[in-house]
N, C-alpha and C positions, 0 to 999 in steps of 0.2 A: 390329206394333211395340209393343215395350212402353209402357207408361204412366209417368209421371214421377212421383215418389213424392212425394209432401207433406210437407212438414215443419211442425213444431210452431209455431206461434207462441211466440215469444222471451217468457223473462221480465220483468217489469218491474224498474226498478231498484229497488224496493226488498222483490223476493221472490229469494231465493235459486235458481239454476238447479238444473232437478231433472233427475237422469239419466232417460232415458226407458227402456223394458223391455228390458233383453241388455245396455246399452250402460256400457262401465266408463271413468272419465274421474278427468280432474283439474283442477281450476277454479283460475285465477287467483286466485279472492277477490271480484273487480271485484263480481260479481251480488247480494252478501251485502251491499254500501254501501248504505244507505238512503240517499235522494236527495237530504238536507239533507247527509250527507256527499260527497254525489260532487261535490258543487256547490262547496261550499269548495276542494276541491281546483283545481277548474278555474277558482276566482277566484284561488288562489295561483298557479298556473301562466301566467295570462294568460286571453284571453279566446281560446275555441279558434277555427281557423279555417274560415273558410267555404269551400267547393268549390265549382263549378258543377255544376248539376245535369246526370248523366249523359244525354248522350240514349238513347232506347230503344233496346236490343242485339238483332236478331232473334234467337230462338232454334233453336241446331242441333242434331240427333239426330246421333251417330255410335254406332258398330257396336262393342258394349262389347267389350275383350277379357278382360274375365275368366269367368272359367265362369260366373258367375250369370245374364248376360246383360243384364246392368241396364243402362239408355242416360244417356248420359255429354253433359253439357251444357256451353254456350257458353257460356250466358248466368251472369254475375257477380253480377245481383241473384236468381236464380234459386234453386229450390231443391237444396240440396246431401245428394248419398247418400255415406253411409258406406262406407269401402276396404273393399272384398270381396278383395281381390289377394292373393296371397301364403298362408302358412298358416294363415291365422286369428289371426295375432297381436295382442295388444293395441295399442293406441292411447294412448300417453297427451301429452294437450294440456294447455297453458294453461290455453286456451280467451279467448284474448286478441283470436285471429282474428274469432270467434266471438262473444264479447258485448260488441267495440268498435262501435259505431257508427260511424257520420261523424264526430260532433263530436268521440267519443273519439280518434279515429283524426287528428283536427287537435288538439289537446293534446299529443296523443303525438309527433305530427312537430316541435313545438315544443321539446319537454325535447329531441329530436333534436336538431335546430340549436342548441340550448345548449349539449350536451356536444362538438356537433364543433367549435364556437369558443373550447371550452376546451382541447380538444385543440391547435389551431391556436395557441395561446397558448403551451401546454409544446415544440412543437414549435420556437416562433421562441426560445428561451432554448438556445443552443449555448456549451458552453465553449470549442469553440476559436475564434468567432469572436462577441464581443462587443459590438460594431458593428452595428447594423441594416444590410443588404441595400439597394441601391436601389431606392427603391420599396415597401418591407418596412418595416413598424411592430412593431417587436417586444409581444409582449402584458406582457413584462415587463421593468424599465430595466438596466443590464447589473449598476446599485450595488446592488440588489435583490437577486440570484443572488452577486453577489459577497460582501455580507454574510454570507449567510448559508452560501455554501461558505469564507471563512476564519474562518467563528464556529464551525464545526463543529470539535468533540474528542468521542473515542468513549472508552470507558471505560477504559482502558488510557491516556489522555493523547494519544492521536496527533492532531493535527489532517489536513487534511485533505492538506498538505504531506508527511507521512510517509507516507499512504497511496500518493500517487501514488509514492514509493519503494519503498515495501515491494512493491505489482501490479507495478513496473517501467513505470509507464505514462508513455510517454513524452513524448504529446500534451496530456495532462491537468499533468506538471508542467509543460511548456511556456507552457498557459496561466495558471499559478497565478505561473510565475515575474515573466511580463509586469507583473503587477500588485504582486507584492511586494519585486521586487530592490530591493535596500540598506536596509530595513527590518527591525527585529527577528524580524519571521514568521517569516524563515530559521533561527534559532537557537531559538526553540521548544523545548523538552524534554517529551517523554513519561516516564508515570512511571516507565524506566529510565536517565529521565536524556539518552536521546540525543536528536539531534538528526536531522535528514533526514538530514544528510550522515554523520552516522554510520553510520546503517541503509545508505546508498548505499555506504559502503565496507566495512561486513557484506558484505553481499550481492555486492562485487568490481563492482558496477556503475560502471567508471571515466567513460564517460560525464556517467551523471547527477553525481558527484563533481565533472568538469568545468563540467557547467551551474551549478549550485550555488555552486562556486567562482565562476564570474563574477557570478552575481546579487548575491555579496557575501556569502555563509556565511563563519561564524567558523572560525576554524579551530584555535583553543584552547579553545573553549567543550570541557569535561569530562562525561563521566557518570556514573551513580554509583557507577562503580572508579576514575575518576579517570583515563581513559584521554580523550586526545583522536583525531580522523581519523586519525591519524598513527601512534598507538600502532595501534591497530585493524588499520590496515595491514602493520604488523609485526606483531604479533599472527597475522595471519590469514593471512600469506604473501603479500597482494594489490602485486605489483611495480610491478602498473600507475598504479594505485590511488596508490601512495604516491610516484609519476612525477607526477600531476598535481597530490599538493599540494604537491611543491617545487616544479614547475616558476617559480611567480611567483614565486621567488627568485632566477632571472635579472635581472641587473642590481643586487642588492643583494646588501649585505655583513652576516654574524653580527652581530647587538648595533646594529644599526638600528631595532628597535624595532615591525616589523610582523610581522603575523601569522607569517609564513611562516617569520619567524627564531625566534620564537618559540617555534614548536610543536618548534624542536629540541631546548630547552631544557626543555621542559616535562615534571614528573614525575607519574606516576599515583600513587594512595595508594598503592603497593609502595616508591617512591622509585627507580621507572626511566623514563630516559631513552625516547624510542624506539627507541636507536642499544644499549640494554641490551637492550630487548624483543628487539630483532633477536638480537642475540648468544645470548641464551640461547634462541633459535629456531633458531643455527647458520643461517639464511641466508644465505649468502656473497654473494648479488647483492640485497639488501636493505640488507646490513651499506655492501658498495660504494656504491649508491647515495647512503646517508647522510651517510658520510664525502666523497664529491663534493660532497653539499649544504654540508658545515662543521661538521656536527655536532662540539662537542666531545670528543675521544676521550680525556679526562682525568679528565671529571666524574663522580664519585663518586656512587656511589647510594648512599640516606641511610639503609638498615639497619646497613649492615659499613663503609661507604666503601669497596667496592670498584669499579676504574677498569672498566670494560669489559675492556680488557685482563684482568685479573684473572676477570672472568667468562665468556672465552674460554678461560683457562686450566682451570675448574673444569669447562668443558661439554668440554673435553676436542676440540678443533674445529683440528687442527694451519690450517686453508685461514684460516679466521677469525685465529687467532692472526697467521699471517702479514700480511695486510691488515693487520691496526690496526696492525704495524709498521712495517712499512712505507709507512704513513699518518702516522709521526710520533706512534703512542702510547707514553710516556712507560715504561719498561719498570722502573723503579723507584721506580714508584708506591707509596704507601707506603696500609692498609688502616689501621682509626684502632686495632685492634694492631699496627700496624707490621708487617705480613707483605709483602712483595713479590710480584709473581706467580710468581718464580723458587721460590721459600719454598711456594706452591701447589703448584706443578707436580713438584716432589722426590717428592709424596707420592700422585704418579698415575702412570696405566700409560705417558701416550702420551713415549716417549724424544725422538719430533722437536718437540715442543714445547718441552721442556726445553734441546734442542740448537736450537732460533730466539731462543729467550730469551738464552743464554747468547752467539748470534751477536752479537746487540746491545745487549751490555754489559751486561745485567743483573745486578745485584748480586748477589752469593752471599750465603747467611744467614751469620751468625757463628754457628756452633755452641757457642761456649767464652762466648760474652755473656751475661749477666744475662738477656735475653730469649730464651733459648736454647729447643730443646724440653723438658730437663730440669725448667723450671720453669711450662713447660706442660703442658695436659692431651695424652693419648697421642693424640689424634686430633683434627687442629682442626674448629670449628664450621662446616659446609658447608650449606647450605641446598639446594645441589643435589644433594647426596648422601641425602642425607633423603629428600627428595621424587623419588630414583630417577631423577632427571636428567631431572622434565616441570617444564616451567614452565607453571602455570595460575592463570587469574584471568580 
């Protein structure tokens, strides 16, 4: 039977470990503290702790399996051989195993049970449920984590309410709403000016638009085009979207004075309506829905004073022209030149526009008038002809 190998008697603490002959390693640090420093340490830490003394472990031989033949021991406090196993490969430690002691090895379970009590602390801090648990002492009070989740804005302006927009996260605005509905939070601007509920109806998220709506979001609060939820949704096609911010116009009538009537009326810095945005986007079940809500189909956008009507004419939209007619839009609306949309429509391709117009009495120009084309210029001022028939902003 082989012989059990000896090993070196350990450095003291305040001589450096020295590798012994062959052996290539990597040291903690710990061995290199002089003992006036290891001692501070362990009075910052606390005072380490005590173990009971081991009792004696007999020692057992077993039948090494690696080629060297070296015998492989039981015993803990025993002397330890170096891995022969495998290719020869390096080793590299700490060496923490190695030059802890007892005492060290009770300090060190110490900083342990520090960090898992601090974990145990970020642990009980959940945003969707604010409330301590029965039985459960949270490590932090819920006005702590709330502070400092609605103090948060990231560089761009967003607090922490647009983020949970922007991810789509729906448990997270959940809990943000709980604690903010009917509070200015909700109308907030980032430095584009929007608000959550803008970005929510970007994004065609009609839901969150919905939650939002109930918490008590504005719904005329502007950004910096001058667009409100509403515009956006026409703007960007969202049907749904712009379903849930009229719907709280049920039960109330135009020129009442709350949001919802509001934002029909409300113009972006272009001087359109949302029921303009719509039109000159040609969507016919947008356009519909507006005119259901009450939108004015009279009101003059404030470049030309042209009626919608008149900017259905120019997008050239025979389905749209129809609708506002048949909605009761005014078909000799007069533009602040006094052009009609009959007066528009002469000098475009689509002939069924010209023949719905003319259905419902639209005024014919005077040719032989003072205001005649002869004393205007050959081709009148079009803003959608210019710009090739997109509207962008």
């Amino acid at each position: 039977m082989a012989e059990l190998q000896q090993r070196a008697p350990p450095a003291g603490l305040g001589e450096a470990k020295r590798p012994e002959a062959g052996e290539d390693w990597c040291d903690s640090g710990l061995g290199s503290l002089s003992e006036g420093q290891l001692s501070q340490i362990q009075d910052g830490l606390g005072a380490p702790q005590e173990k009971p003394p081991h009792p004696p472990a007999a020692v057992t031989v077993t039948s090494d399996p690696c080629p060297g033949g070296r015998p492989v021991t039981s015993d803990p406090s025993g002397p330890k051989t170096p891995d022969c196993c495998g290719s020869g490969s390096e080793r590299l430690d700490s060496a923490l195993g190695d030059s802890l002691g007892e005492d060290e090895a009770g300090w060190g379970a110490a900083v342990g049970q520090a960090v898992g009590a601090l974990a145990q602390g970020v642990e009980a801090v959940r945003l969707g449920d604010p409330a301590p648990r029965a039985g459960e002492t949270p490590a932090v009070a819920p006005e702590a984590w709330l502070r400092h989740v609605l103090g948060f804005v990231t560089e761009d302006g967003d607090t922490a309410l647009h983020l949970a927009v922007i991810h789509e996260h729906e448990a997270f605005l959940d809990s943000i709403l709980q604690y903010t509905a009917g509070t200015e939070y909700l109308d907030l601007q980032n430095d584009l000016g929007q608000t959550a509920l803008h970005i929510a109806v970007i994004l065609g998220a009609s839901n969150f638009v919905r939650k939002l709506m109930g918490a008590g979001a504005g719904l005329c609060v502007q950004e910096k085009a001058g667009h409100t939820a509403l515009h956006l949704a026409c703007r960007e096609g969202w049907r749904d979207c712009a379903q849930q911010l009229l719907a709280s116009l049920s039960g109330h009538r135009p020129g009442e004075g709350n949001d919802a009537c509001a934002q029909l009326d409300c113009t972006n810095y272009d001087g359109y309506t949302p029921l303009h945005v719509a039109v000159l986007r040609k969507d016919l079940e947008v356009v519909k829905l507006l005119v259901g809500a009450g939108a004015d189909l009279n009101k003059a956008e404030l470049s030309c004073g042209r009626s919608p009507l008149h900017l259905a004419v120019e997008s050239q939209d025979p389905e749209v022209v129809e609708c506002l007619l048949r909605a009761g839009a005014d078909p000799r609306a007069r533009m602040y030149v006094g052009y009609t949309p009959i007066y528009s429509a002469v000098y475009r391709p689509s002939q069924k526009i010209l023949q719905l117009l003319r259905e419902f009495d639209s005024e014919e120009p005077d040719w032989d008038s003072e205001e005649s084309l002869a004393d205007s210029s050959d081709e009148e001022y079009d803003d959608i002809v210019i710009n090739s028939g997109h509207y962008k902003n």
